[in-house]
N, C-alpha and C positions, 0 to 999 in steps of 0.2 A: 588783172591785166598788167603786163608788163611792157615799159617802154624803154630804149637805150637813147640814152645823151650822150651822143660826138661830142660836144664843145663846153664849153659852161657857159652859163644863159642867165641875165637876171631878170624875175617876175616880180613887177612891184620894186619893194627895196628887198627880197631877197634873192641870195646868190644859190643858184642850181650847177651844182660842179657837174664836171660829168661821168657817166657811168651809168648803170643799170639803176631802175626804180619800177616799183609797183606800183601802180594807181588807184585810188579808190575816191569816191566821190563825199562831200561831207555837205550835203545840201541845205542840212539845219545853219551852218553857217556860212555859207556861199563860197567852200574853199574845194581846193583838190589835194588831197596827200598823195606827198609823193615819200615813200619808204624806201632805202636801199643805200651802202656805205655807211651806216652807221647812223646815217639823218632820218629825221621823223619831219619834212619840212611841209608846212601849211600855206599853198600859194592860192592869192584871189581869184574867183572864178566870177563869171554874169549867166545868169540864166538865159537862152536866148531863145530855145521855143520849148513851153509847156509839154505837149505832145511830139513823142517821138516812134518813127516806125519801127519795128522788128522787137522781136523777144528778147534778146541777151541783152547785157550792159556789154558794151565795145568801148576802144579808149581809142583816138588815131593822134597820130604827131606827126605835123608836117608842114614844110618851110611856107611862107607866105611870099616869099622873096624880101631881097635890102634885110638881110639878118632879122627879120621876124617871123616866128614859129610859135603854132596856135597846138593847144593840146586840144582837145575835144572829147567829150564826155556823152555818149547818148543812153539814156536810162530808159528802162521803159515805164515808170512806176515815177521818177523823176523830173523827164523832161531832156533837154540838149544843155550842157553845159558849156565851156568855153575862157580857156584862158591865154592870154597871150606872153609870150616871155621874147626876150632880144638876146644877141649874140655879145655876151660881155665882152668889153673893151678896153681891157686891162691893157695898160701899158707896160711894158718891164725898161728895165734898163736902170744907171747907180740914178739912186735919189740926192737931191742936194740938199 
């Protein structure tokens, strides 16, 4: 499954630049890789329901609103995954 990142986003304490990434789910340790740019990055996931409908694994990404965006994970072998990430807030401008 493939998702595109508009913006960079951070989950947890890591940073998700943006750009194209692959999804797959890593349920032995509760994470979601995301693969794509050269990054191999491991973001925390919550289980949130055991049982899920339909046959395929599907990925969705979409805003929550106030800069938060939920990835989602549903397995059917798995269960509903679930991670949250935020719209990083990088400042620019000269450093003092």
């Amino acid at each position: 499954m493939r998702i595109t990142v508009l913006r960079n986003f951070v989950a947890g304490s890591i940073e998700v630049p943006a750009g194209d990434y692959m999804v797959s789910l890593k349920a032995d340790t509760q994470q979601i890789r995301l693969t794509g740019k050269g990054l191999d990055l491991l973001i925390p996931a919550i289980k949130r329901r055991s049982v899920c409908r339909g046959k395929i694994e599907t990925a969705s990404f979409f805003s929550g609103g106030a800069g938060q965006w939920s990835l989602v994970i549903n397995s059917p072998k798995m269960g509903e995954w679930v991670s949250l990430l935020e719209v990083s807030r990088e400042v620019s401008g000269p450093k003092a």
